[in-house]
Rosetta silent file (secondary structure, phi, psi, omega in degrees, C-alpha in Angstrom):
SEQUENCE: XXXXXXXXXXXXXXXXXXXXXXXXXXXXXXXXXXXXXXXXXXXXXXXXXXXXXX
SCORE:     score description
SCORE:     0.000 S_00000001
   1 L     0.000  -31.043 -168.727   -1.284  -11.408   -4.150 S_00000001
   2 H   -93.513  -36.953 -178.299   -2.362   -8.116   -4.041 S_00000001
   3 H   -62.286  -52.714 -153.513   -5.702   -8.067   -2.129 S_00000001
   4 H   -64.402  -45.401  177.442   -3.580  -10.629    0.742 S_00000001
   5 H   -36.545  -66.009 -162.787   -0.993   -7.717    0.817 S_00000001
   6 H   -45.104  -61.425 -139.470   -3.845   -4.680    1.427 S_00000001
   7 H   -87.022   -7.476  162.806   -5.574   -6.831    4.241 S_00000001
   8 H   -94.965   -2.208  168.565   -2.156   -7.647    6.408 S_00000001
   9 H   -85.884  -35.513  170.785   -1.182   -3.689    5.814 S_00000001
  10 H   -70.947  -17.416  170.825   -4.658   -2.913    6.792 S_00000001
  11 H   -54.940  -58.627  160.301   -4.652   -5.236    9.768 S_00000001
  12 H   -14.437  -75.309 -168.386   -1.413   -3.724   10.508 S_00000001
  13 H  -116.161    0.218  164.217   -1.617   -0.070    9.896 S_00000001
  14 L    79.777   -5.712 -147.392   -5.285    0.678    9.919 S_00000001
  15 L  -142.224  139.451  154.077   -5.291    2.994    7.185 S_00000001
  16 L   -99.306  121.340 -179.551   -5.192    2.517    3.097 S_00000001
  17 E   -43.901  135.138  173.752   -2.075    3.531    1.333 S_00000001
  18 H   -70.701  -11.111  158.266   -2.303    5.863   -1.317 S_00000001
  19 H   -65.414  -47.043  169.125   -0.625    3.509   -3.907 S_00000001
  20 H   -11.910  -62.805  155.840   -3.356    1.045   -2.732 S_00000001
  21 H   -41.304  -57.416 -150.123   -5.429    3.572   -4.471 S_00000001
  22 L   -88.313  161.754  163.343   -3.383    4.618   -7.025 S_00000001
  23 L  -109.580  177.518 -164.802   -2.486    3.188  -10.417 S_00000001
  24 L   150.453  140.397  172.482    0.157    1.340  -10.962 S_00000001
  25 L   -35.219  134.725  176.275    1.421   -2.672  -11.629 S_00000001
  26 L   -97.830   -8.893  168.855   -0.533   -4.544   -8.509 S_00000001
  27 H   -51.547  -51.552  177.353    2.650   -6.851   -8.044 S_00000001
  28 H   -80.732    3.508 -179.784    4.561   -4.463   -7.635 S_00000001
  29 H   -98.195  -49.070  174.847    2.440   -2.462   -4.945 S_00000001
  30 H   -27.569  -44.698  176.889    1.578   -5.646   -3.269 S_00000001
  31 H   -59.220  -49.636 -159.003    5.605   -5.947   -2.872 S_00000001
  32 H   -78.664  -22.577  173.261    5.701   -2.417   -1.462 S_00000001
  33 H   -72.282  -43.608 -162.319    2.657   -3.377    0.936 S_00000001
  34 H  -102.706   24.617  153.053    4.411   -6.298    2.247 S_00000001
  35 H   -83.532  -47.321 -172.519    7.986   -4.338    2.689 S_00000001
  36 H   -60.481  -55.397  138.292    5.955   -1.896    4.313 S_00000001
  37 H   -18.374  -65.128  178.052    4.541   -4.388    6.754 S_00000001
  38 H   -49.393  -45.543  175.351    7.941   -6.264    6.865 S_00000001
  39 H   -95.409   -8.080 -167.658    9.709   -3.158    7.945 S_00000001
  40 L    65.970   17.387  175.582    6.961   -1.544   10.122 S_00000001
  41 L  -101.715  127.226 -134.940    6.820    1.242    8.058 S_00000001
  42 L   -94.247  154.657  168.832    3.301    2.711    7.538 S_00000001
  43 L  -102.442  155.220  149.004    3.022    4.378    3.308 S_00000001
  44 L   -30.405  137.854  178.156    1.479    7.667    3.021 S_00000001
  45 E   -93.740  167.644  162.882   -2.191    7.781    2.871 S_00000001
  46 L   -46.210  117.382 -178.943   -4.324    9.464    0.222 S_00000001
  47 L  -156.090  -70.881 -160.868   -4.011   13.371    0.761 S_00000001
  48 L   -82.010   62.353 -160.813   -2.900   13.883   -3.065 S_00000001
  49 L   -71.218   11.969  162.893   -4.181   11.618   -5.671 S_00000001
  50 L   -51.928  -42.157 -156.767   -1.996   12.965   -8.417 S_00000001
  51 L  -128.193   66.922  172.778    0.597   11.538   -6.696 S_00000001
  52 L   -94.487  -14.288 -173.522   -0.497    7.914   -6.175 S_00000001
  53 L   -89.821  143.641 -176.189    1.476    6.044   -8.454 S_00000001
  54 L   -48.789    0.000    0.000    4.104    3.562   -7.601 S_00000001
């Protein structure tokens, strides 16, 4: 579930999310990929990695 999520946000939004990245449940970032998608709204990219988690 979660790699099909990354590759329609990356088709999408061109860019990997910093949760993507991050640790963290992959169900639940896979949900948050395909809201993000769903809604057009792009996640934050990696600029912190402290603050990567879900």
């Amino acid at each position: 579930m979660f790699d099909e999520a990354l590759k329609k946000y990356l088709k999408k939004f061109g860019t990997t999310p910093a949760i993507a990245l991050g640790r963290g449940n992959d169900n639940e970032i896979a949900i948050a990929l395909i809201e993000a998608v769903e809604c057009n709204t792009p996640l934050p990219i990696l600029s912190d990695p402290n603050n990567s988690e879900l």
